[in-house]
Structure formats: structure tokens, C-alpha cells
C-alpha positions in Angstrom: -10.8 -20.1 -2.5 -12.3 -17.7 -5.1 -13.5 -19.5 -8.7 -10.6 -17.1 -10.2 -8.2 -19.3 -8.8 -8.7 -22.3 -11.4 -8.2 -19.9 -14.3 -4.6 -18.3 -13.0 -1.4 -20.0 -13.6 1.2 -20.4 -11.2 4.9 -20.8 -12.0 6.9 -23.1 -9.7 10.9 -21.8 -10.0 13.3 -24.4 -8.0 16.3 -26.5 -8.8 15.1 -29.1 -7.0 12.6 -31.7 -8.1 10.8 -32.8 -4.9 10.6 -29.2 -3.5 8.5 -28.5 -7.1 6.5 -31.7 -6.6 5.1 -30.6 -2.9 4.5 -27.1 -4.0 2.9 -28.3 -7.3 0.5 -30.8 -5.4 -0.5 -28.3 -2.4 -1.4 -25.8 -4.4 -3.1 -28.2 -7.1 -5.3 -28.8 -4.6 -6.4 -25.1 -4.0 -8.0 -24.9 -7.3 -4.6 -23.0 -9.4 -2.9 -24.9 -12.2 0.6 -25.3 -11.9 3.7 -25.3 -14.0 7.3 -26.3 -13.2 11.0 -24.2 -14.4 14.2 -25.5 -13.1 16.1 -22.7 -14.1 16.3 -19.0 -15.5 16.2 -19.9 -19.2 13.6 -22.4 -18.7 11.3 -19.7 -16.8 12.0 -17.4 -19.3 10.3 -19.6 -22.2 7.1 -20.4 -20.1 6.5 -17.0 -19.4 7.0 -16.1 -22.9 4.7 -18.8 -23.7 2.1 -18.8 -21.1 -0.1 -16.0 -19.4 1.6 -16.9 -15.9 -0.4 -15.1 -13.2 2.1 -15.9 -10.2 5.6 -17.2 -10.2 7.3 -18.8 -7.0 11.0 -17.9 -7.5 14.1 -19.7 -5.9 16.7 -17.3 -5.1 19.6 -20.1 -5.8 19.7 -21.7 -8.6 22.5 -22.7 -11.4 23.5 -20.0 -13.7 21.5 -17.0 -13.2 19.8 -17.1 -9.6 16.7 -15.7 -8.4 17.9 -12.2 -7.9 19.1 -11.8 -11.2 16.6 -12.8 -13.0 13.6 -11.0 -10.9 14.3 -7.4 -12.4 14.2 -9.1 -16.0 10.5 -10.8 -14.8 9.2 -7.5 -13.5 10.6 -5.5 -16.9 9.5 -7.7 -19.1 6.1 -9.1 -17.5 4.8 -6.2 -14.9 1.5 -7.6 -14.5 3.1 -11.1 -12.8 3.2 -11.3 -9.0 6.7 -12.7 -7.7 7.3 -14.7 -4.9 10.9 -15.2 -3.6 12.1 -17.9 -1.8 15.3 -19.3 -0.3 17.0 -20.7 2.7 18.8 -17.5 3.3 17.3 -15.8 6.4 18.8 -12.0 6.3 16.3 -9.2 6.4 18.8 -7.6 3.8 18.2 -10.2 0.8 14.3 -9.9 1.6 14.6 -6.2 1.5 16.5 -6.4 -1.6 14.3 -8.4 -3.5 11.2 -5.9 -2.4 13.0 -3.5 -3.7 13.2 -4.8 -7.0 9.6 -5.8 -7.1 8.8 -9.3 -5.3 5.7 -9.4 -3.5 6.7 -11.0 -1.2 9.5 -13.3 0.1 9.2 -17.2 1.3 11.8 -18.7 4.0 12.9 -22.6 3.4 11.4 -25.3 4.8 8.2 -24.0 3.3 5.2 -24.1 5.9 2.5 -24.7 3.0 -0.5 -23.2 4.9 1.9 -19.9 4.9 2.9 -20.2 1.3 -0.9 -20.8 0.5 -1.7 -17.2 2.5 1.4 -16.1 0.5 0.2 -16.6 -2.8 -3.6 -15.5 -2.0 -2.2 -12.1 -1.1 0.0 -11.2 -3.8 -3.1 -12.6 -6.4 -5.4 -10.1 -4.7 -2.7 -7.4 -4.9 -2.3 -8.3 -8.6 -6.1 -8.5 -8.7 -6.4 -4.8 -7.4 -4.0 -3.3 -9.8 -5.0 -4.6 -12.7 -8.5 -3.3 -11.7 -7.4 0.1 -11.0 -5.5 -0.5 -14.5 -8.5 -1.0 -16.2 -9.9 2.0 -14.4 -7.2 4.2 -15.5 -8.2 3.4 -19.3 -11.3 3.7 -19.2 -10.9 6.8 -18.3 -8.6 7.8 -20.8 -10.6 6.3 -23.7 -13.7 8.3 -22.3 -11.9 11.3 -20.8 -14.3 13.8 -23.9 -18.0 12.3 -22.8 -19.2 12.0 -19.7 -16.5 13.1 -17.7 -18.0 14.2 -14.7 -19.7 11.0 -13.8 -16.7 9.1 -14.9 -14.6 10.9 -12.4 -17.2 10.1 -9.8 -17.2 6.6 -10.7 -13.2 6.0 -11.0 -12.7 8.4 -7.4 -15.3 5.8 -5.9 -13.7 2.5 -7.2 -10.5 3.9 -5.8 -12.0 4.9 -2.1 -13.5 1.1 -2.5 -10.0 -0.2 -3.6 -8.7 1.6 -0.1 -11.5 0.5 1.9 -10.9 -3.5 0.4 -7.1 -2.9 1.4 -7.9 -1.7 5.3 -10.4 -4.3 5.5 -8.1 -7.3 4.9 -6.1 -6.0 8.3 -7.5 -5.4 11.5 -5.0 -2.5 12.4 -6.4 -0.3 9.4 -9.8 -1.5 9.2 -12.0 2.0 8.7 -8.4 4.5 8.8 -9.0 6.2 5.9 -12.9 6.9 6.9 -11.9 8.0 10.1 -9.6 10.1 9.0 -11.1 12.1 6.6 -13.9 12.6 8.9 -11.5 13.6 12.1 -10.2 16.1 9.1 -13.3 17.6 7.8 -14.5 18.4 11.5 -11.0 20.2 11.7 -11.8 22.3 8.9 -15.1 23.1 9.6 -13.9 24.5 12.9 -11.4 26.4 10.5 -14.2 27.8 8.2 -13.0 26.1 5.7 -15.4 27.0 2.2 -17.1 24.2 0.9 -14.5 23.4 -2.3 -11.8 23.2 0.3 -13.9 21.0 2.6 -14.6 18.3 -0.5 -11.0 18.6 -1.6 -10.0 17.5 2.2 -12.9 14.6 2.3 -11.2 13.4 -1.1 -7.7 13.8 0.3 -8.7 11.5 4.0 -10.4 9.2 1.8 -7.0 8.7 -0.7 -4.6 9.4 1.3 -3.3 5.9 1.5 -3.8 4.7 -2.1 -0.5 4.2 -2.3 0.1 1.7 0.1 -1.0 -0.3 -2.5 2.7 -0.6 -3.7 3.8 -1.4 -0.1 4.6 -4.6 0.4 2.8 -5.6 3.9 5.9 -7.9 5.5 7.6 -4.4 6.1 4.2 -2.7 6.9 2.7 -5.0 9.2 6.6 -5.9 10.7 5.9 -6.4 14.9 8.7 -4.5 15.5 10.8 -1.4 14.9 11.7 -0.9 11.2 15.1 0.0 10.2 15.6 3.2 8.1 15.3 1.5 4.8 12.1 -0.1 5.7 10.5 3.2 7.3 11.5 5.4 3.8 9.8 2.5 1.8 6.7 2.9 3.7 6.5 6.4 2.8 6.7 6.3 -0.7 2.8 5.5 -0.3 2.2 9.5 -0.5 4.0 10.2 -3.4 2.7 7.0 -4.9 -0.7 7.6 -4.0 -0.4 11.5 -5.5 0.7 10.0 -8.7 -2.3 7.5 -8.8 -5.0 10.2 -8.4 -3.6 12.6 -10.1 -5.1 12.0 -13.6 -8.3 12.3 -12.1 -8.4 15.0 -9.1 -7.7 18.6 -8.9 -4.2 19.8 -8.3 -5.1 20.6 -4.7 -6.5 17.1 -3.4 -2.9 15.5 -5.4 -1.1 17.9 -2.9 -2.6 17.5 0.1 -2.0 13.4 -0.3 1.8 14.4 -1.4 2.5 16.4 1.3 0.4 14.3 4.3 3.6 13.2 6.2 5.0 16.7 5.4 6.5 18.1 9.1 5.9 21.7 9.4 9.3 22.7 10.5 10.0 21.1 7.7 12.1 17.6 9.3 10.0 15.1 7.5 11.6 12.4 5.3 12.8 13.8 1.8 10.3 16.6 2.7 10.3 19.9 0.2 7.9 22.1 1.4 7.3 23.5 5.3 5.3 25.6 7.0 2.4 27.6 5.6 3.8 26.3 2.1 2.6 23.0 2.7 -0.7 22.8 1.4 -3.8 23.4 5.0 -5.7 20.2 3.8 -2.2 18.3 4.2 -1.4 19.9 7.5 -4.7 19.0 8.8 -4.7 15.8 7.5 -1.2 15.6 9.1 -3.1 16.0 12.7 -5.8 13.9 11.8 -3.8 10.8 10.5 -1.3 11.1 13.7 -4.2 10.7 15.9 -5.8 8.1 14.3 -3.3 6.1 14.3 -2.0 6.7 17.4 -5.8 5.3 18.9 -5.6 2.4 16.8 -3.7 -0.7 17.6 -0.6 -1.5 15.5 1.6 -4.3 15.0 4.2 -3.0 17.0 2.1 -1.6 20.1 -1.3 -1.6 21.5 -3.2 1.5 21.0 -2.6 4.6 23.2 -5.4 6.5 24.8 -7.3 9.3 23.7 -5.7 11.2 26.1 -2.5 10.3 25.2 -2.8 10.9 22.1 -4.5 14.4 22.5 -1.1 14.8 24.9 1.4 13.7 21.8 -0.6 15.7 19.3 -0.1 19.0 21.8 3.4 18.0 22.3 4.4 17.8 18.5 2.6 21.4 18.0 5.3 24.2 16.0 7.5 21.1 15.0 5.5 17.9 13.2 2.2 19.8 13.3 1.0 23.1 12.6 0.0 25.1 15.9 -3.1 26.9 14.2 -4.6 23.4 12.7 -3.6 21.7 16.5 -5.6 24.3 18.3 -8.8 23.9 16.2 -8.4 19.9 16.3 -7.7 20.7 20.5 -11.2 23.0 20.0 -13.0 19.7 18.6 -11.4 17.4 21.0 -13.0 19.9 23.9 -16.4 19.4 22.9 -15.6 15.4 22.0 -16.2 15.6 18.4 -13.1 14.0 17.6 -13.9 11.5 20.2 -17.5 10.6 18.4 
């Protein structure tokens, strides 16, 4: 357990004594100091009072329950990780409660060695934002001297911020790497010039900033996701767009906007097709299929190369474009894509 731990404060939200004392104790033990709330108003004044890092949040409780109250929490204190927890096993109250901003959501009886995982991965996702916070503000306070290195420095703490993300999961460990360089081999065999080439490394690299906002029970779910789950996932491009945008061209933003674009134009919520969808986003369309497609995932093993060379020919003129498809085809000939 990192040092950090014995500085943050965790908030423990249920109506019940005992269940406050065990959670209290375990996590005591873990280095993090530990306060108690029995009910809405009572959590209310702590957090008003205290710089609460973390609060474990019973869904029932007397007078205003858990649900209620979590939109005031996130409102009013945005930089406080929520944890929800409750007896209640339907996907649709865990899904709800994402929605509104929990990080993640805690099934009663507690198994403490999962709440401790639990509350170590919303603390790191806190950790990360705030970082990329401060990032964000430095750069605004510094945006008329030195802005070119700046720049360099924020783009790099955000490709390390991606990198720290994928490593903490096996199934993404390395993706955005891979992609980008699956992508820039594409363009080269495009003749791509050498702006459009670094806006396309810049695009693989970021392309799944946004997943920062993803909550990973729905992403790393071992089975099929229901419609509801699939469109949150794929906020992460738009989210991701928004998070670079301050600091990248125009063109890099668009080409991580429009990444899941299909170009006949059938992707989710999708407003651009065809040859208006930006060519660094329709090759980084191929190249992020394919990856992924050679990578295991929670919900299957990964396919073969072949395969997966098979499923990127088959989706040509429908999710892909057919003139980035035949230069990735031309690179998978010669087994650059492979190396």
C-alpha cells in the first residue's frame, strides 16, 4: 500500500453500526484513516468539514438513500471518489449509479479483500485525474512562455497517463503503442507527409484517454454488454477529444473523435462518413480493430492474425474504408503489421 494512503480520508456511509465497524477496522489496517456517517445529513457535514478523499456509500438508508444523495456528492465535491454499496444485485441500479458518477459499485456481504481492490482503484483513478488536473493548469497559467515545450511535456504526461491505465490490465497492456505504430506503417504506405504522420502517432498514442472516465466493471465485463453499457464505453472518444484538445492541433482532436466512426457511416451516434471522416481516424479505425481483435479480452481469447486480417477484409466499404484496408492488406503482405 502506497505512503499516500495514510494521508487520504475515507468516508464510511451505512445505517448500520457493525457493518461501519468491519469496514472501519479492515481498512484501518491498510494505512487510510477512517470516518463514520450514518445518514445523508450526517455525510453531508463531514464532507463539508473534512477533505474526504473516498466515501463508501450505502444505497439504503433512512431519509434520503444513497442514490439521492450521490449526484449532490459529485456536484458539490467532484474531486471525491464514490463507492456504492447495497444488497440489491440488479445490473440496472449499478448502471444507474455509474451513470451518475460512482466509481464503482459494492455487493452486500462485503468480501473485504474485494472492497480493499475497490477502494485502491477508484484512489488511483482519482489520483490520475487530479494529476492531469494539475496538468491542465499549468498549462493555462503558462500558456504565453514556453509553450512549445510545455505542450511536449503535458502531450507526454498524458501518453504516460494512458500507458499507467493499460498497464494496470493485462488485456490492454501496450494497445495504444501498438496501435499507433500499426497506424503510422499504414500511412507511410499511404504517403502520408510528415505533419500528417506525427498527427496520426499523436492520435494512436491518445486515442483512449478517455477511458479514463470509464468505469472498468462495464469495460472489463466477461460477457456481452447490453446497449447501455456498449454506448457508455464509447463516450471514451469524445471524452478523450475534449481532454486533448486544449493542447493539440484540430486535426489530432479529430482523428481521436471520430476513431470508432464507420465509414458507411452506421457507427454509434456517428456524424460524419466516408471520406468526411478525417484519413488519420479511418486508419486508426483499421489499426485499433486489429489490435484488438489479436489481443485477448475479457469476453474471448484472442483471434489469429489471420482471422483478423479475414474480419478486417470482410468489414472493407462498410466499418472500414476500402483504400486504408488495402494499404494495411499491403503491410500485412510483407508482415510489417505482424512485426
Amino acid at each position: 500500500m502506497k505512503q499516500a494512503n495514510e494521508r487520504e480520508i475515507l468516508l464510511i456511509v451505512d445505517d448500520e453500526a457493525a457493518i461501519r465497524r468491519v469496514l472501519c477496522q479492515k481498512l484501518s489496517r491498510e494505512g487510510y484513516q477512517c470516518e463514520e456517517a450514518s445518514d445523508a445529513e450526517q455525510v453531508l457535514n463531514t464532507l463539508a468539514t473534512s477533505p474526504i478523499a473516498l466515501v463508501i456509500l450505502d444505497i439504503k438508508m433512512p431519509g434520503k438513500s444513497g442514490i439521492e444523495l450521490l449526484p449532490e456528492i459529485k456536484s458539490d465535491y467532484p474531486d471525491t471518489a464514490v463507492i456504492m454499496a447495497t444488497a440489491v444485485t440488479e445490473i440496472n441500479v449499478a448502471i444507474q449509479c455509474l451513470k451518475q458518477g460512482a466509481d464503482d459499485y459494492l455487493c452486500k456481504p462485503f468480501n473485504l479483500d474485494e472492497l480493499s481492490l475497490a477502494v485502491q482503484r477508484a484512489l488511483e483513478k482519482r489520483h490520475l485525474q487530479l494529476e492531469l488536473r494539475e496538468y491542465q493548469q499549468y498549462l493555462e497559467e503558462k500558456v504565453e512562455e514556453q509553450t512549445g515545450e510545455i505542450r511536449k511535456l503535458f502531450l507526454g504526461a498524458i501518453e504516460a497517463l494512458v500507458s499507467a491505465l493499460e498497464a494496470k490490465d493485462r488485456y490492454t497492456a501496450g494497445h495504444s503503442r501498438r496501435v499507433s505504430e500499426i497506424a503510422l506503417a499504414v500511412g507511410n504506405e499511404l504517403g502520408l507527409s510528415a505533419q500528417e504522420m506525427e498527427d496520426l502517432r499523436w492520435g494512436g498514442l491518445l486515442h483512449d484517454v478517455g477511458k479514463i472516465a470509464i468505469d472498468q466493471l462495464i469495460q472489463n465485463k466477461p460477457a456481452k454488454l447490453t446497449d447501455e453499457e456498449y454506448e457508455h464505453i464509447m463516450t471514451h472518444a469524445h471524452i478523450g477529444a475534449e481532454i486533448v484538445r486544449p493542447v493539440v492541433n484540430e486535426r489530432i482532436a479529430e482523428i481521436i473523435e471520430h476513431h470508432h466512426a464507420h465509414y458507411d457511416g452506421s457507427g454509434l451516434h456517428q456524424v460524419v462518413a466516408g471520406d468526411d471522416i478525417p484519413l488519420g481516424a479511418r486508419i486508426l479505425a483499421v489499426a485499433d480493430a486489429f489490435d484488438a481483435m489479436i489481443s485477448d479480452r475479457p469476453y474471448r481469447p484472442a483471434l489469429s492474425i489471420t482471422k483478423a486480417i479475414d474480419e478486417i477484409k470482410r468489414c472493407s466499404g462498410t466499418q472500414f474504408d476500402p483504400v486504408v484496408v488495402t494499404a494495411f492488406l499491403r503491410k500485412a503482405e510483407t508482415r510489417t503489421i505482424e512485426t
